[in-house]
C-alpha positions, -999 to +999 in steps of 0.1 A: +000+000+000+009+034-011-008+066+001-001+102-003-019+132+011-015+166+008-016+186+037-022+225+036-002+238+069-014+275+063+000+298+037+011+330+030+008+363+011+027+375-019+028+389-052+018+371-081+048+378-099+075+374-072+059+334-075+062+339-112+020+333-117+001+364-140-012+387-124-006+420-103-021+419-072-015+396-039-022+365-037-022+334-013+004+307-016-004+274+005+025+259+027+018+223+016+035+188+034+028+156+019+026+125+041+035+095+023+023+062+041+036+029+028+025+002+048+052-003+072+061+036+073+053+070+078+070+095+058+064+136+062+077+156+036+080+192+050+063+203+079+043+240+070+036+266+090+033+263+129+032+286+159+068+285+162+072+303+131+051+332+151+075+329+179+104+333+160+100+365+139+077+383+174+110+407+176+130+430+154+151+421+130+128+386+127+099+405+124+109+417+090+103+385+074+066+384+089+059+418+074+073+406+036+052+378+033+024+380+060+015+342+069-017+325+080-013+299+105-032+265+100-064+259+114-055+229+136-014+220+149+004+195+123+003+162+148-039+167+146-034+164+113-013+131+112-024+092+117+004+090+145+038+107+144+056+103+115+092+077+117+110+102+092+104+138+084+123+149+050+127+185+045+135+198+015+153+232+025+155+248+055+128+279+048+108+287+076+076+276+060+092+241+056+103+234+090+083+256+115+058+233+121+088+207+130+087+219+161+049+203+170+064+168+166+087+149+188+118+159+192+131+120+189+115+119+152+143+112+127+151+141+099+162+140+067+179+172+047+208+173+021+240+176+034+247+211+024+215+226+039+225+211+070+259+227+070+247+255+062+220+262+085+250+255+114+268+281+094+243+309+099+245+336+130+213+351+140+207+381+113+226+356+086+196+330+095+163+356+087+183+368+058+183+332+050+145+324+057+150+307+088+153+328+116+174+320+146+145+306+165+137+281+141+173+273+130+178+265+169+150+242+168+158+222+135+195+218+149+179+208+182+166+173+161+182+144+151+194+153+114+207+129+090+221+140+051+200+119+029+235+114+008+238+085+035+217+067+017+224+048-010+225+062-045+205+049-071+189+063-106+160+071-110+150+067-147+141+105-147+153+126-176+176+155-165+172+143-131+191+106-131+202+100-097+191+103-062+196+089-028+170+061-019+153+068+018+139+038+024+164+014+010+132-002-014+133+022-043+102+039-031+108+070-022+142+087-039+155+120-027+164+141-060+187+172-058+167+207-069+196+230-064+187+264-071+162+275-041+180+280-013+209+257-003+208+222-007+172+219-022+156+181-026+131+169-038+113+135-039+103+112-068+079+083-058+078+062-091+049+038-077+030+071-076+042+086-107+045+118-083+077+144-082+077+166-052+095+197-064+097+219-031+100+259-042+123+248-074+089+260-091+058+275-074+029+261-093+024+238-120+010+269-141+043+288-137+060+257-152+035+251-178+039+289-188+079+288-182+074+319-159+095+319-132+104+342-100+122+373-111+162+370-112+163+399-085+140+377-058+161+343-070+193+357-063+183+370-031+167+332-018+200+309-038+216+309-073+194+323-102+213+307-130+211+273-109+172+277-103+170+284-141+187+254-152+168+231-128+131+248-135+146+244-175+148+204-167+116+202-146+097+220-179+115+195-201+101+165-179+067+179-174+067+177-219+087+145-218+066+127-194+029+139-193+019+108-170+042+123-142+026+147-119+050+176-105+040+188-071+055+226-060+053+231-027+031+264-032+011+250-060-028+258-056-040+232-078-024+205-055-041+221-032-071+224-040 
């Protein structure tokens, strides 16, 4: 048995065209997780908003971050949400509306990130860490968990064009951690070939963006990672999505997965 669920762990407020969709105005970007159950396991990928995410960014500098992209908490705390706690939590980069709600689980729950998001986020003193998307409350409480780089798993391929290797979670060739780099430092995604399903994380915001090659502007991608990286891997996820129709791409922002 394979099961995935999507998970809307509150969302946020931005401009259309800093998530590269059409339009002007403001709009509302979901924070979406996606539990994978597969019989024997529980998998979380991401973890959302949570209160922590309040917490962190009540004081000046933090604060700042709160103010750019004005956030909605979800409606009930991530472990109502879940069957039971999860045995791994992947997250693909360390942006505060990935890994706040990490907090509301157990601290003994094993984590998964790349090995350079890791590093990194050790790497960051407190104003380096909001400049960074993860202010220094929540970069305490990620470090705070038991973190593992998913390059200690074993590499395999993964039959995907411009994406052909990955690091196997699980050991079963179920769920395959795929580097995104780009977004941030370190991005992963996950492909689950039983499920025909790419978890994509920020390296796009919506399957329409992709469909209509529109991405973030250089200015904001610069500012969150490497430009010409995120171009190069949003370039390769465009050439999959023509390449192979039957797969379904999942952004972590993307309202029609939401919906």
């Amino acid at each position: 048995m394979l099961r995935l669920t999507t998970l809307a762990l509150g969302h946020c407020t931005v401009l259309a065209a800093s998530a590269g969709l059409a339009g002007r105005g403001r709009i509302e970007l979901p924070a979406l997780a996606t539990l994978i159950e597969t019989g024997d396991a529980c998998i979380l990928v991401d973890t959302g908003y949570g209160a922590a995410f309040l917490s962190a960014t009540a004081r000046f500098p933090e604060r700042l971050y709160r103010w750019a992209t004005p956030v909605t908490l979800p409606a009930a705390p991530l472990p109502d949400l879940l069957p039971r706690p999860p045995d791994l939590v992947l997250l693909t980069h360390m942006h505060g509306d990935h890994v706040a709600g990490l907090m509301d689980l157990p601290r003994d729950v094993p984590v998964l990130a790349s090995r350079a998001a890791i590093a990194h986020l050790r790497g960051l003193a407190d104003w380096a860490a909001t400049r960074a998307a993860c202010p220094a409350g929540l970069r305490d409480g990620v470090l705070a968990r038991v973190l593992s780089p998913v390059e200690a798993c074993p590499r395999v391929a993964t039959g995907l064009p411009g994406f052909p290797e990955g690091h196997d979670l699980l050991g079963d060739g179920c769920l395959i951690a795929v580097p995104l780099p780009g977004h941030g430092v370190g991005q992963t995604g996950l492909w689950v070939p039983e499920a025909a399903r790419l978890l994509v994380a920020d390296a796009a915001y919506a399957r329409a963006a992709l469909r209509a090659g529109r991405m973030p502007p250089r200015w904001l991608l610069r500012r969150l990672g490497d430009a010409d990286a995120y171009a190069r891997t949003f370039d390769a996820l465009r050439a999959l999505m023509q390449a192979r129709p039957e797969i379904r791409i999942d952004p972590s922002h993307c309202r029609e997965t939401a919906a």
